[in-house]
MDAnalysis code that builds the backbone (N, CA, C; Angstrom):
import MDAnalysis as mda
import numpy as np

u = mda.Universe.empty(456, n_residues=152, atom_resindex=np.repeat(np.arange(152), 3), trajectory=True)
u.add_TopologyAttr("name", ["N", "CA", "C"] * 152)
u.add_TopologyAttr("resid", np.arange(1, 153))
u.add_TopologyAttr("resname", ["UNK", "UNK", "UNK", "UNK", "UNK", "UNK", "UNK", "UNK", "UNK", "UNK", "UNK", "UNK", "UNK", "UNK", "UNK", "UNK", "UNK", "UNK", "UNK", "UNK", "UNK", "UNK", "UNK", "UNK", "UNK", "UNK", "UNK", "UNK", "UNK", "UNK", "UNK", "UNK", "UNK", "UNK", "UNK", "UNK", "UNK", "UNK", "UNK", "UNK", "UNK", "UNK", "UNK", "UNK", "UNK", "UNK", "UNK", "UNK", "UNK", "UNK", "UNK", "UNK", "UNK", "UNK", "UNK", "UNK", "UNK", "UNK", "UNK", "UNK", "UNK", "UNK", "UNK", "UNK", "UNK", "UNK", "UNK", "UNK", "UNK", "UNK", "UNK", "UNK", "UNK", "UNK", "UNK", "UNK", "UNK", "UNK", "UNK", "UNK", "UNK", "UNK", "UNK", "UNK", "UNK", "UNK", "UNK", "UNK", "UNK", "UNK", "UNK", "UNK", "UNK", "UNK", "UNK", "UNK", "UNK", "UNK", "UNK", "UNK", "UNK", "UNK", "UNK", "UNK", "UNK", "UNK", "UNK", "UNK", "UNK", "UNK", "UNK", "UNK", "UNK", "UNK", "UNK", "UNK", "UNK", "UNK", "UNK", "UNK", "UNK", "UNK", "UNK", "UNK", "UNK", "UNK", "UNK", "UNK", "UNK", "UNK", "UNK", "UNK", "UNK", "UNK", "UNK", "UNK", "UNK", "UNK", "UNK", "UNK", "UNK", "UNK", "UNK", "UNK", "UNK", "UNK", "UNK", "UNK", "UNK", "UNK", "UNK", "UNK"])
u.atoms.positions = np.array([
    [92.691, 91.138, 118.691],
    [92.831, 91.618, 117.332],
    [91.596, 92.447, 116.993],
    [91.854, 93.656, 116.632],
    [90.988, 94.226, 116.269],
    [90.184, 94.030, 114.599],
    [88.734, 94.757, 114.654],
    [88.387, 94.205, 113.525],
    [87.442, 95.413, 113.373],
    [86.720, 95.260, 112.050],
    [85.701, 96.493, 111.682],
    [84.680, 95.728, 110.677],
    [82.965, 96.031, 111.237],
    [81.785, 95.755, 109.947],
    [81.816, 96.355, 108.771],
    [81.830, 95.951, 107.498],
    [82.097, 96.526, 106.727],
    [80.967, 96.170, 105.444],
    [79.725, 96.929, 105.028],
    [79.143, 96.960, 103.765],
    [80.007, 97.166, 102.854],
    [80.667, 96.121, 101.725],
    [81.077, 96.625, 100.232],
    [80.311, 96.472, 99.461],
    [79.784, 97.617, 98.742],
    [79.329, 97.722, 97.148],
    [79.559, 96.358, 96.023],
    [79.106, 96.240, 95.461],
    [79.339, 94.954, 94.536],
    [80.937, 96.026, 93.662],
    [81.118, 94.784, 93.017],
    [82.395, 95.644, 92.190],
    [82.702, 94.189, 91.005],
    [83.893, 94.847, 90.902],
    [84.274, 93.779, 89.625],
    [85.857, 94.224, 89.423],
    [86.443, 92.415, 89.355],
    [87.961, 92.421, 89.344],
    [88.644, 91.746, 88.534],
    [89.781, 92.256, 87.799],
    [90.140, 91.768, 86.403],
    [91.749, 91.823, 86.578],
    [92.057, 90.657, 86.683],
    [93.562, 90.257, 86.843],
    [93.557, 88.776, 86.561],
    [94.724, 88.448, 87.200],
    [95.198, 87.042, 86.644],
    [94.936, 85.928, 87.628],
    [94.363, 84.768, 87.475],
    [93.540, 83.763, 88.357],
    [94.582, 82.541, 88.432],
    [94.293, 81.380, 89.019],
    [95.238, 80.220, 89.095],
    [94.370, 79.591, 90.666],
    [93.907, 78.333, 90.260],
    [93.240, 77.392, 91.799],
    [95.084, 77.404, 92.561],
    [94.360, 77.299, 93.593],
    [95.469, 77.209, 94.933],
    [95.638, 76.750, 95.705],
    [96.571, 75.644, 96.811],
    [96.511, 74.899, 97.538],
    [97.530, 75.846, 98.685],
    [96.777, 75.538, 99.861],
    [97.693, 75.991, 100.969],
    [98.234, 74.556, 101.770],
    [99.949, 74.604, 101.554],
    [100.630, 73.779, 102.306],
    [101.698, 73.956, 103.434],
    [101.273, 74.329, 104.515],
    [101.872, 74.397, 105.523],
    [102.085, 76.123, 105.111],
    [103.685, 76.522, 104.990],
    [103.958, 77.373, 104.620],
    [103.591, 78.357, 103.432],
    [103.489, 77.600, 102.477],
    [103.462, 77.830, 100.724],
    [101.820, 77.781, 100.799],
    [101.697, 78.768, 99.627],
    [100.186, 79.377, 99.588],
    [100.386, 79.728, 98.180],
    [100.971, 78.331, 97.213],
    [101.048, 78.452, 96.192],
    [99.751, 78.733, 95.373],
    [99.304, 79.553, 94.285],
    [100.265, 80.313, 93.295],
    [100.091, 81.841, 94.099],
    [99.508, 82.115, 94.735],
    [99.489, 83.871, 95.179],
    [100.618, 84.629, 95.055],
    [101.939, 84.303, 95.596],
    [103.094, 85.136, 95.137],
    [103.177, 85.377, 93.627],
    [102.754, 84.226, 93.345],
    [103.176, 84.469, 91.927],
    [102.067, 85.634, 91.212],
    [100.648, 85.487, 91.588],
    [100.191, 86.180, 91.029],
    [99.717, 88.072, 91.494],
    [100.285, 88.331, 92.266],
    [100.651, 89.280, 92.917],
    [101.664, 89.787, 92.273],
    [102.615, 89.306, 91.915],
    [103.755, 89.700, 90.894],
    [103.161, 90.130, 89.629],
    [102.268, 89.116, 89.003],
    [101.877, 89.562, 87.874],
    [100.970, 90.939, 88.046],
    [100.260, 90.887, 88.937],
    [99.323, 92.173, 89.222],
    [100.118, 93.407, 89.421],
    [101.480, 93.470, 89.800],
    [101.746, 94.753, 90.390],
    [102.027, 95.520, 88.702],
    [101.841, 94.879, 87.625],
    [102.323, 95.486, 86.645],
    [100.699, 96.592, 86.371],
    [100.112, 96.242, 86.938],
    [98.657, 97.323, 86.566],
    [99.071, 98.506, 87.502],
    [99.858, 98.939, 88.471],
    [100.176, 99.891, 89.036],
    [100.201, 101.033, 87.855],
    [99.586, 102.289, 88.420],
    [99.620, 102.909, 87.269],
    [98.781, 104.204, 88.359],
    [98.708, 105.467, 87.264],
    [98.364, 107.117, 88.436],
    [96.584, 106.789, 88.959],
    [96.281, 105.915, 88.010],
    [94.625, 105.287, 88.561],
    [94.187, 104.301, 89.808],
    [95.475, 103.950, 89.842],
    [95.436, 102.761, 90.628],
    [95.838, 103.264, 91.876],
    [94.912, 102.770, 93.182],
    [95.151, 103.044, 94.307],
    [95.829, 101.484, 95.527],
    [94.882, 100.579, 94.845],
    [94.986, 99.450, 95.478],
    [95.058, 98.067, 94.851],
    [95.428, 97.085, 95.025],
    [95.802, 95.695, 94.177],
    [94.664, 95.129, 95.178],
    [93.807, 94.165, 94.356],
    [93.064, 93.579, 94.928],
    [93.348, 91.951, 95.196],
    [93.065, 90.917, 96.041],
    [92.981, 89.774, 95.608],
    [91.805, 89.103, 96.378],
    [91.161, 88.300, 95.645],
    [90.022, 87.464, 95.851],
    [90.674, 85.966, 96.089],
    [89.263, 85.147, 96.960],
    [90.036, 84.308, 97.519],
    [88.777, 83.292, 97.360],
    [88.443, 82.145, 96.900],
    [87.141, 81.494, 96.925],
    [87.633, 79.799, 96.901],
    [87.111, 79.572, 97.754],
    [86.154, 79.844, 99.256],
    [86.996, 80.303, 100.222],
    [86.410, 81.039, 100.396],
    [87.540, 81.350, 101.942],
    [87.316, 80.163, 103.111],
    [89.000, 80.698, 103.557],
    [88.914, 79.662, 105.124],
    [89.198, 78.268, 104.126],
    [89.710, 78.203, 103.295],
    [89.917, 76.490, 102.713],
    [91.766, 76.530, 101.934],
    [91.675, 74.879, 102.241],
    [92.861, 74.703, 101.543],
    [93.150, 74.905, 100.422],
    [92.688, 74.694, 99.877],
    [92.161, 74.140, 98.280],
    [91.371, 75.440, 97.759],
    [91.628, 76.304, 96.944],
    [90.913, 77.330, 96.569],
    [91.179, 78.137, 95.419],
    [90.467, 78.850, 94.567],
    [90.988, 79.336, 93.271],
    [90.793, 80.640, 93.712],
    [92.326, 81.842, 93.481],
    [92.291, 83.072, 93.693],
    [92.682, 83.985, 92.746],
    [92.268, 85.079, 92.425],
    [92.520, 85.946, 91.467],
    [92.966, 87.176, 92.233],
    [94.254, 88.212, 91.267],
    [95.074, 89.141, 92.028],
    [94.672, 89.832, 90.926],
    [94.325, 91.378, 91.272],
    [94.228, 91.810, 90.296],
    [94.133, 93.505, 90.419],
    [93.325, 94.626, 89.857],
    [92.392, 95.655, 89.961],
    [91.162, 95.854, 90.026],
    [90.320, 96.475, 90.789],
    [88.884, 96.886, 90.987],
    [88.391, 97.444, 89.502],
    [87.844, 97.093, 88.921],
    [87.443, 99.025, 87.888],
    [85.879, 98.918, 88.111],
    [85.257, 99.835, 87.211],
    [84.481, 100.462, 87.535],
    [83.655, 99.778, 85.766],
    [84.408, 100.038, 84.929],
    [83.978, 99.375, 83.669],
    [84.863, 99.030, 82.562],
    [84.339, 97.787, 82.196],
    [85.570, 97.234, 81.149],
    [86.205, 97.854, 80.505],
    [85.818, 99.103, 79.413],
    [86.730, 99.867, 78.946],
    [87.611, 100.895, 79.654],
    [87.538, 100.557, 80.687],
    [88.989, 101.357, 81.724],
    [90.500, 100.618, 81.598],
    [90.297, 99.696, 80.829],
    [91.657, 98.916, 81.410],
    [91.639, 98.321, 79.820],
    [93.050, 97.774, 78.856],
    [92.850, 96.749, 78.126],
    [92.990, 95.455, 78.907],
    [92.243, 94.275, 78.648],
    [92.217, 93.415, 79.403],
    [93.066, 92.228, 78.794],
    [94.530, 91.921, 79.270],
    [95.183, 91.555, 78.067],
    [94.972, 89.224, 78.356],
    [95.370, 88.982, 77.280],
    [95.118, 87.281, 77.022],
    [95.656, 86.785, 78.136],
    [94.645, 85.999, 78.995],
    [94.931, 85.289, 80.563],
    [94.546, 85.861, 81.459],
    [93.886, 86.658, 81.558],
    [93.548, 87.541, 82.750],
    [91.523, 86.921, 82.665],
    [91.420, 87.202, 83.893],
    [89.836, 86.745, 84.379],
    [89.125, 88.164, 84.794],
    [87.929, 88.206, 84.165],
    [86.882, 89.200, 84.833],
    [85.674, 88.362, 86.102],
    [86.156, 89.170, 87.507],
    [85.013, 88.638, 87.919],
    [83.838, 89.605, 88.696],
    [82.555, 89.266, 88.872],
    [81.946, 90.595, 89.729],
    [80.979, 89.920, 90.521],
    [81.082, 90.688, 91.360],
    [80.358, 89.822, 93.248],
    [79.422, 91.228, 93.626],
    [78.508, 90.793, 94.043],
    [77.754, 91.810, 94.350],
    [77.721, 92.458, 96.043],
    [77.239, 93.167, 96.378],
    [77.108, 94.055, 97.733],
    [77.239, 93.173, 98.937],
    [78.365, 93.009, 99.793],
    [78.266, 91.807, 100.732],
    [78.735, 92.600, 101.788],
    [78.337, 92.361, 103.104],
    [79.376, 92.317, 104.079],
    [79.897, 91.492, 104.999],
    [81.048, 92.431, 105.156],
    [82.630, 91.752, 105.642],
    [82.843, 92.096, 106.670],
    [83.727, 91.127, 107.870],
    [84.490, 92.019, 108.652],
    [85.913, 91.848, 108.506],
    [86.698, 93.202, 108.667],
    [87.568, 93.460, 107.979],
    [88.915, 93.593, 108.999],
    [89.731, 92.730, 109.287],
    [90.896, 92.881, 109.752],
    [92.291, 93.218, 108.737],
    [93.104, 94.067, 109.797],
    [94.384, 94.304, 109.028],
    [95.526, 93.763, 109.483],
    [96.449, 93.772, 108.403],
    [97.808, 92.765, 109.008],
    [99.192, 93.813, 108.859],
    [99.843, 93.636, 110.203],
    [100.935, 94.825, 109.507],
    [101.841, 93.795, 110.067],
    [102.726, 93.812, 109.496],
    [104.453, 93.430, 108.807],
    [104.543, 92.500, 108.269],
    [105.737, 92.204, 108.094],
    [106.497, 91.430, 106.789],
    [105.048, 90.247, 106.363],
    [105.232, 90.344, 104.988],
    [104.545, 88.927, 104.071],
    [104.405, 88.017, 105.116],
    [105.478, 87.482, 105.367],
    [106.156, 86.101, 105.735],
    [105.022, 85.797, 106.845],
    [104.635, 87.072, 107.599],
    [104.046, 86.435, 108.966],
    [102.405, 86.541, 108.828],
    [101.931, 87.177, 107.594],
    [100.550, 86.713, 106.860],
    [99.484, 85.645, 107.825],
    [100.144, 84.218, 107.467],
    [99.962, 83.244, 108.247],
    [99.138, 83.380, 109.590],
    [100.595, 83.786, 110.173],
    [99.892, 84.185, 111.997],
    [98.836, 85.124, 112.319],
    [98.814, 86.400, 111.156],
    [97.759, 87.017, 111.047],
    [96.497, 86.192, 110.818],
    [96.442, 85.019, 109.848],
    [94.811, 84.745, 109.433],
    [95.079, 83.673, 110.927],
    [95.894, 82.684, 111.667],
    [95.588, 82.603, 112.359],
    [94.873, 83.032, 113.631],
    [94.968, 84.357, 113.752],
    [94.483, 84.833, 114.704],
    [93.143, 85.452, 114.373],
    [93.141, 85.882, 113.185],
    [91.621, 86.332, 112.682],
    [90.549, 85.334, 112.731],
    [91.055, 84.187, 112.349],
    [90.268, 82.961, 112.243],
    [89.758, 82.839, 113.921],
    [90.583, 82.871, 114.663],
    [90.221, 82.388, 116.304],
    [89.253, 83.355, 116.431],
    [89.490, 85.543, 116.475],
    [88.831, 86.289, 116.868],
    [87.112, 86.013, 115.833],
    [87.302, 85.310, 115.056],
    [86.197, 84.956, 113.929],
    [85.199, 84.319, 114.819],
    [85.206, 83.332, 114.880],
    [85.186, 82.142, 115.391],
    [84.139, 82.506, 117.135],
    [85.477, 83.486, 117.646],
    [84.523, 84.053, 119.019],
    [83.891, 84.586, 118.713],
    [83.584, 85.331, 118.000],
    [82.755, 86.510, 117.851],
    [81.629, 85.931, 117.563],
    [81.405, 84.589, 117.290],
    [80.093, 83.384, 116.227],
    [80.195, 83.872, 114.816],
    [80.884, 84.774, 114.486],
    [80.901, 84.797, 112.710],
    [80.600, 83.763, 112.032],
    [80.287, 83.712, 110.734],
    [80.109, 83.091, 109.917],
    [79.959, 83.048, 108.765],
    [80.430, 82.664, 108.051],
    [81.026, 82.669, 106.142],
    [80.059, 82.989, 105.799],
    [80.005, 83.601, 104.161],
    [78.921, 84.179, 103.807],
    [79.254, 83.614, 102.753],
    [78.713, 81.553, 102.408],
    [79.123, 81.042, 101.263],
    [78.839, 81.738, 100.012],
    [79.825, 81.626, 99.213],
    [79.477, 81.797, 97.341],
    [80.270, 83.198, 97.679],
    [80.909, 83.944, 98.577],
    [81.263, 85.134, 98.285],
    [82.873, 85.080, 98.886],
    [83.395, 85.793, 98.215],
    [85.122, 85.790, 98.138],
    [85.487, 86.863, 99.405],
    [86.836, 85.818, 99.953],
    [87.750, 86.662, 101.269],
    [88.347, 87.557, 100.166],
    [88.348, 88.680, 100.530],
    [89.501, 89.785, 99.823],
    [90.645, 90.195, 101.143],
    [91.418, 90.279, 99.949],
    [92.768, 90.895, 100.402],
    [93.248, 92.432, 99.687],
    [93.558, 93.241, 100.405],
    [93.525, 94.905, 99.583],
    [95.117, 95.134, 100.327],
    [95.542, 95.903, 99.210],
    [97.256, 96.452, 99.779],
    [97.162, 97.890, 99.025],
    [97.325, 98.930, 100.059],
    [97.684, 100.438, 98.971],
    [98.896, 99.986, 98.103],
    [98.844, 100.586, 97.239],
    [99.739, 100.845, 96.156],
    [101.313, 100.964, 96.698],
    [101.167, 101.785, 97.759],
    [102.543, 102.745, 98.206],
    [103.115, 101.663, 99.019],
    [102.380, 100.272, 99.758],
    [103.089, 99.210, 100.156],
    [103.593, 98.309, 99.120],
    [103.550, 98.278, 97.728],
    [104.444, 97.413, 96.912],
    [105.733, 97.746, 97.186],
    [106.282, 96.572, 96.982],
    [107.792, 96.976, 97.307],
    [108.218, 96.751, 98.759],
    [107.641, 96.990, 99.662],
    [107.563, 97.086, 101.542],
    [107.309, 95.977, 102.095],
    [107.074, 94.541, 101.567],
    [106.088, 93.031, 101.628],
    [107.130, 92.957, 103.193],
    [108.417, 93.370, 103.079],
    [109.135, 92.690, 103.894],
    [109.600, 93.382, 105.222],
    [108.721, 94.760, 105.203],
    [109.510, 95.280, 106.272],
    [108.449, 95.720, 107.575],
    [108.826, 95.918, 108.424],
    [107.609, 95.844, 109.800],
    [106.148, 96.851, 108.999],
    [106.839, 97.390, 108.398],
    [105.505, 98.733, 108.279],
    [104.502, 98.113, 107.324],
    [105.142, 97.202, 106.215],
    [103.621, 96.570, 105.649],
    [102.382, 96.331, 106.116],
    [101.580, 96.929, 104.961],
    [100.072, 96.870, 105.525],
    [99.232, 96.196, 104.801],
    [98.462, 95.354, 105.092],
    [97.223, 95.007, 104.164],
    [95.557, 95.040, 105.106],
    [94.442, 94.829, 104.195],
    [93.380, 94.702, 105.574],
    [92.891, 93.130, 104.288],
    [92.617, 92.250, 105.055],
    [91.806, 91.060, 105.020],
    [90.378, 90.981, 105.106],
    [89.584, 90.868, 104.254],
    [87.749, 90.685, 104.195],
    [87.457, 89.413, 104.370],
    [86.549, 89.308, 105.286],
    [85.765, 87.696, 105.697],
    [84.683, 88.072, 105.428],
    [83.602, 87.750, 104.433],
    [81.958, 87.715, 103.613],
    [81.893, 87.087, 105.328],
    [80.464, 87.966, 105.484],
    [79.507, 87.258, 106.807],
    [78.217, 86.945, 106.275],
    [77.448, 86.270, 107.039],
    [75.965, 85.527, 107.079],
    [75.701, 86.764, 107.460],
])
């Protein structure tokens, strides 16, 4: 599995949050809040973001949302979370096809992780990024997303 080093800039992300348990299959609430996020699609918007804390855990609180640049870019409507993480790096794998097989993707990232001696870069969030132009596509071979692992 291929992978790439990646410096990100600090930033800041404002969408809708919910703690999360991964059970077997179900990676409850993320569908759900991915749904709510795709409604920020809009001619500004390039990419849906989602944050993931702590990464690599069962048990975890994630927010789906947009990047901006500054609060008055967006109205920020009742239920939605602002959060901002500063300059970290990641290495960055991508997953292509259907949703469903997500899973087997972080399985295998986790193993190529793992060899490589990686290592978490506690207090800082796994991101998940999808272009815009894959909403709608979750289900068909060509879906794309790339996955961020914070390193030491």
């Amino acid at each position: 599995m291929k992978f790439k080093e990646v410096i990100k800039d600090s930033f800041v992300i404002v969408g809708y949050s919910s703690a999360g348990k991964w059970n077997d299959d179900i990676v409850y609430p993320i569908p759900q809040l991915w749904d709510m996020a795709t409604k920020f699609i809009g001619n500004n918007i390039n990419e849906i973001v989602g944050v993931c804390l702590p990464p690599r855990s069962d048990h975890y609180f994630y927010t789906c949302g947009i990047e901006i640049e500054s609060v008055d870019f967006f109205k920020i409507e009742k239920g939605m979370t602002l959060h901002t993480f500063p300059e970290q790096k990641y290495v960055v794998f991508t997953h292509v096809g259907p949703s469903k097989k997500i899973p087997n993707t972080y399985w295998d990232l986790w193993r190529v992780f793992d060899e490589e001696g990686y290592k978490i870069k506690e207090g800082m969030p796994e991101i998940e990024m999808v272009k815009v132009h894959m909403i709608g596509r979750e289900e068909s071979e060509e879906y794309e997303m790339e996955i961020w692992v914070p390193v030491q």
